[in-house]
C-alpha positions as CSV (number, residue, x, y, z in Angstrom):
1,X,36.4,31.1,93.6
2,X,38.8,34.1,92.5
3,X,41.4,32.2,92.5
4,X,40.0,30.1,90.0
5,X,39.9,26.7,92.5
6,X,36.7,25.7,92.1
7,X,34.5,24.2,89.3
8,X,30.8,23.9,88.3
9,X,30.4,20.8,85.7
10,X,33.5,21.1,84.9
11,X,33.6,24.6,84.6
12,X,35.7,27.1,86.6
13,X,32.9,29.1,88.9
14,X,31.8,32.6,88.8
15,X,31.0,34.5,92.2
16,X,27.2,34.7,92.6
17,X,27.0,31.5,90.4
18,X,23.7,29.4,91.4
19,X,23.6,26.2,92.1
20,X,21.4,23.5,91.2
21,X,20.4,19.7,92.8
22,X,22.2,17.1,91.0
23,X,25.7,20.1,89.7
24,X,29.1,17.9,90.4
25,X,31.5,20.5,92.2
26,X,35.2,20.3,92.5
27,X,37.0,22.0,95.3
28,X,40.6,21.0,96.3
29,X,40.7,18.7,93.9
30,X,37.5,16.4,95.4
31,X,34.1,16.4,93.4
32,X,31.1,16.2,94.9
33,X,27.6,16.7,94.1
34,X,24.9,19.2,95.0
35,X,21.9,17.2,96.8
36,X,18.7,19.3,98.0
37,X,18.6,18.4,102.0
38,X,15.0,16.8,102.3
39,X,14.6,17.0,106.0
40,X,12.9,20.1,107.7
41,X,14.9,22.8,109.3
42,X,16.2,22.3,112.8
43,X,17.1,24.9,115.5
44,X,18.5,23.4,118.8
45,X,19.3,25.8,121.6
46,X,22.6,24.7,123.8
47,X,23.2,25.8,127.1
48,X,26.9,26.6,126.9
49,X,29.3,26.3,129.8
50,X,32.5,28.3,130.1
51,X,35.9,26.6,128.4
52,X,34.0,25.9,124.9
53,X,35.0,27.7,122.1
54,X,32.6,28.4,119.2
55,X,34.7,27.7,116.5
56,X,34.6,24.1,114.7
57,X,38.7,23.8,115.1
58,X,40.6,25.4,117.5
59,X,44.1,25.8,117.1
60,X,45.0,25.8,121.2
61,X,43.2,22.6,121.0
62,X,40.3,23.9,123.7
63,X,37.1,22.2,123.7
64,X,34.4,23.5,121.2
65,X,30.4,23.5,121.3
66,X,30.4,21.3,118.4
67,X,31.4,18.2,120.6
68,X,28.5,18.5,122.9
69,X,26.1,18.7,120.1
70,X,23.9,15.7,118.1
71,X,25.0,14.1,115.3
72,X,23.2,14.8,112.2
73,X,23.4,13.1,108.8
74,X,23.6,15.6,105.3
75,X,24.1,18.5,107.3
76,X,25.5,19.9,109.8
77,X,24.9,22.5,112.9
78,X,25.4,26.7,112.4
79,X,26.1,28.5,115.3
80,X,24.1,32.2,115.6
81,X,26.9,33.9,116.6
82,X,29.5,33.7,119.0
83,X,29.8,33.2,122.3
84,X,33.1,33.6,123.9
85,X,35.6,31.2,126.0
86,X,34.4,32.8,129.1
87,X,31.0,33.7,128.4
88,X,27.7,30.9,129.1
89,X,24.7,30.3,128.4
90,X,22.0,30.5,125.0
91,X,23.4,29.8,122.3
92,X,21.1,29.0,118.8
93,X,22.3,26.4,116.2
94,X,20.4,25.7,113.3
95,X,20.5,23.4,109.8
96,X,19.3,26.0,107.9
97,X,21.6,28.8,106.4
98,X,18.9,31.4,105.5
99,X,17.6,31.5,109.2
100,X,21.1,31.3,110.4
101,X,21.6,34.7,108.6
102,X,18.2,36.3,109.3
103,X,18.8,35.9,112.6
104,X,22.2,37.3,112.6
105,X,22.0,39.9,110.5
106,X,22.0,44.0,111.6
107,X,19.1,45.0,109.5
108,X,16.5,42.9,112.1
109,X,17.9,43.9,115.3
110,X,17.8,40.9,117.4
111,X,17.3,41.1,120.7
112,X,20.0,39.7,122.9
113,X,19.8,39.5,126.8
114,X,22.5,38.6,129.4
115,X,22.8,38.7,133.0
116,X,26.3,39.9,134.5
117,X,28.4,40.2,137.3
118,X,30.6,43.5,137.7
119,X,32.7,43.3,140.6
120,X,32.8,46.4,143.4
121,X,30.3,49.6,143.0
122,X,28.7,50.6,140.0
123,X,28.0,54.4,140.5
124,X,24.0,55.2,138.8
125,X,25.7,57.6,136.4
126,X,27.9,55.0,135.0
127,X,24.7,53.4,134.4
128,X,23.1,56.0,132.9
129,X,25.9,56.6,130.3
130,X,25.8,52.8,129.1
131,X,22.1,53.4,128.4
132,X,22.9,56.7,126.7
133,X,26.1,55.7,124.8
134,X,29.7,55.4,124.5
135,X,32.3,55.3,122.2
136,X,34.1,52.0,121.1
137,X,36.7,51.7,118.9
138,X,34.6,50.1,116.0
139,X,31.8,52.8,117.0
140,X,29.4,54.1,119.3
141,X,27.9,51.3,121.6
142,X,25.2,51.6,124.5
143,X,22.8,49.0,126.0
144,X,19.5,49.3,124.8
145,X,18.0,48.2,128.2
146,X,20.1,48.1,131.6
147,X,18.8,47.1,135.2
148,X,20.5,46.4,138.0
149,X,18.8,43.2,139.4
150,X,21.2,42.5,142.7
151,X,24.2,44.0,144.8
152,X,25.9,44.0,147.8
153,X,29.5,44.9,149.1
154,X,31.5,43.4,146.2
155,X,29.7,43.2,143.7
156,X,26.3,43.8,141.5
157,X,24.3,42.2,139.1
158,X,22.7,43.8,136.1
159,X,20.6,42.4,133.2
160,X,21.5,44.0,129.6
161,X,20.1,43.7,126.1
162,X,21.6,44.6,122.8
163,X,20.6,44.9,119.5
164,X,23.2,44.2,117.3
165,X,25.7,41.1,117.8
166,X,29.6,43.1,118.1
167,X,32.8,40.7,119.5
168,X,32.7,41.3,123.0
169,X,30.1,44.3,122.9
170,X,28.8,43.5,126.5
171,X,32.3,43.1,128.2
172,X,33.8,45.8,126.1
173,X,30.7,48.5,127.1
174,X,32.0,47.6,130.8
175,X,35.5,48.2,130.1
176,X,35.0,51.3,128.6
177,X,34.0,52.9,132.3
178,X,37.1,50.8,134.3
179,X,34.8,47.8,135.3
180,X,35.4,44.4,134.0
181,X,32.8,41.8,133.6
182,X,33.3,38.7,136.0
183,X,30.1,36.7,134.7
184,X,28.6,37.2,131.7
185,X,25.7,34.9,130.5
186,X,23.3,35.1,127.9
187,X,19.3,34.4,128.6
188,X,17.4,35.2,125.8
189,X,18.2,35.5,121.7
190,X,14.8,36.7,120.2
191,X,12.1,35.3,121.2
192,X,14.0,32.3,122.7
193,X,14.3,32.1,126.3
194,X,17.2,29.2,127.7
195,X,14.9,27.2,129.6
196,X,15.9,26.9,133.0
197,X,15.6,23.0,133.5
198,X,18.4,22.4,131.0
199,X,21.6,22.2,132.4
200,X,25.3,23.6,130.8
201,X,26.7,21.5,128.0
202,X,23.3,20.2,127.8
203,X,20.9,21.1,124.0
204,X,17.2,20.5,123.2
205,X,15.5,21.2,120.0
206,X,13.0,23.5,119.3
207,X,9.4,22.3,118.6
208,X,9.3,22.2,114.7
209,X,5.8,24.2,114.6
210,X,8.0,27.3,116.3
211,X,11.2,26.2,113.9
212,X,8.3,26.8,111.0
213,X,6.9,29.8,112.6
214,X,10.5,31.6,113.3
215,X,11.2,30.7,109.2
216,X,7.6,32.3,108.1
217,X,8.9,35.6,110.0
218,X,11.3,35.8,108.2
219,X,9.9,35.5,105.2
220,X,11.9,32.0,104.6
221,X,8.6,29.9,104.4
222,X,8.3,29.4,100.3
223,X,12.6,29.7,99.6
224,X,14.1,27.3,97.4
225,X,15.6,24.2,99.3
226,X,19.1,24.3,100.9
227,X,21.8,22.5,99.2
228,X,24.6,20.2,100.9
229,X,27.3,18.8,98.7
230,X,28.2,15.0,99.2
231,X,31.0,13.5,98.4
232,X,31.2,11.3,95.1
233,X,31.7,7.5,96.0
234,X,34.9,6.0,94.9
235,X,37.5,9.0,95.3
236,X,39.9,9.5,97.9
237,X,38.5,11.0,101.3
238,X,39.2,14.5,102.3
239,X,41.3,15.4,105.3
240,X,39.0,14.6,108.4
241,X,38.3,17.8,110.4
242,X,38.7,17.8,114.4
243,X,34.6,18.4,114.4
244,X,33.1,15.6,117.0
245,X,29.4,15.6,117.2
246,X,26.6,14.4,119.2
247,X,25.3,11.1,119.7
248,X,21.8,10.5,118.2
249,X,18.8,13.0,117.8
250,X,15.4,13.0,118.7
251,X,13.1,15.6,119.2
252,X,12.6,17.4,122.1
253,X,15.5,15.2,124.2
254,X,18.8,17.0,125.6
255,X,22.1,16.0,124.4
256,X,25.2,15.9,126.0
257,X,28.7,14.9,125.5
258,X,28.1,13.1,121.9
259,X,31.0,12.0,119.3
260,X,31.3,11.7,116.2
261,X,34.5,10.7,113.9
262,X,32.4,10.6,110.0
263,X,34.0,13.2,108.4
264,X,31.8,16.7,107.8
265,X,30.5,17.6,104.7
266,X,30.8,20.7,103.1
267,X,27.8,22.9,101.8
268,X,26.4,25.2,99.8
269,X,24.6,28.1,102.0
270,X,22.8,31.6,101.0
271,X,24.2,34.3,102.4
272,X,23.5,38.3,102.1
């Protein structure tokens, strides 16, 4: 938009410009036009297995979520945050953009649990400072809950829970006292628990009653529609991104291993 390389009716775009249903928009030299999505919000929660990448692309050509995921039509999946490489477990996705950034954003304080591994003895006062507080380079960090939940000879296992959603912050806690996390794996974001039948690389949707309920907490109930914008009919196709998602939706089913080769749209979203 600074750069001048996108246009409103034929008009180069402010930042903070609004948006309405039915404005043509030209970006990269395609047009498309601003369509209000009409279909409720979705939230899908995906067990994630280690080896997936968040990302949409990645350039090493590792697998990402997105291929695991169900297809959708007029929009498309956004992830809560990150989970990375090496890291399993919950992981939200979501239609909606405003929910998307409610439930990432600092000012609410989400709750996220994990369970990890930490290989050989974990002295109690090593504990005890993690719950206290440590320095980090972008800050001070500590764990706003921390229980040891198993040990033995080589190892233990603790259950954590931050606040705040840092790269790394769970590993990087660890490694700031000479232990190194050899299983980390989130359980619960919010108020969402990952259900224990549903397997790695496996998603299910979340009952649209709590998908209106999580909205009206946030204060999302009465917003303005979303906008997506689609691509005007008769102009030359846009590059087709490496993004392969699932096969088919229906509520309350688990998805695994879908594709996808349509290409994926590119939307408008509201973001603090």
């Amino acid at each position: 938009i600074a750069q001048g390389m996108v246009k409103v009716n034929g008009e180069v775009a402010r930042t903070g410009q609004s948006v309405a249903s039915g404005d043509r928009i030209e970006i990269d030299g395609k047009t498309f036009v601003a369509t209000a999505l009409t279909e409720p919000s979705s939230v899908l929660i995906y067990n994630k297995p280690e080896g997936q990448v968040t990302s949409r692309e990645d350039p090493e050509g590792r697998p990402t979520i997105f291929e695991s995921l169900p297809r959708l039509k007029g929009a498309r999946w956004i992830a809560v945050g990150r989970l990375d490489i090496n890291t399993t477990g919950l992981l939200l996705l979501t239609t909606d953009g405003e929910l998307a950034n409610a439930l990432m954003h600092p000012s609410n304080a989400i709750e996220r649990e994990y369970v990890c591994r930490i290989p050989g003895e974990v002295p109690e006062n090593i504990v005890d400072r993690l719950a206290r507080g440590v320095a980090l380079e972008d800050g001070p960090a500590k764990f706003e809950k921390i229980e040891r939940i198993n040990a033995s000879g080589s190892h233990s296992w603790f259950q954590v829970m931050l606040t705040e959603g840092r790269n790394r912050e769970v590993r990087r806690l660890w490694e700031s006292q000479g232990h190194q996390v050899s299983r980390l794996k989130r359980v619960r974001y919010g108020d969402i628990t990952l259900p224990r039948m549903l397997k790695r690389g496996q998603c299910s949707e979340l009952e649209q009653e709590k998908v209106e309920a999580l909205r009206a907490h946030f204060g999302l109930d009465n917003n303005a529609p979303v906008l997506t914008l689609q691509p005007v009919i008769g102009q030359r196709k846009a590059a087709k991104s490496t993004v392969h998602i699932g096969a088919g939706r229906a509520t309350g089913q688990a998805y695994v291993n879908g594709h996808n080769t349509a290409d994926e749209g590119r939307e408008l979203r509201r973001f603090d």
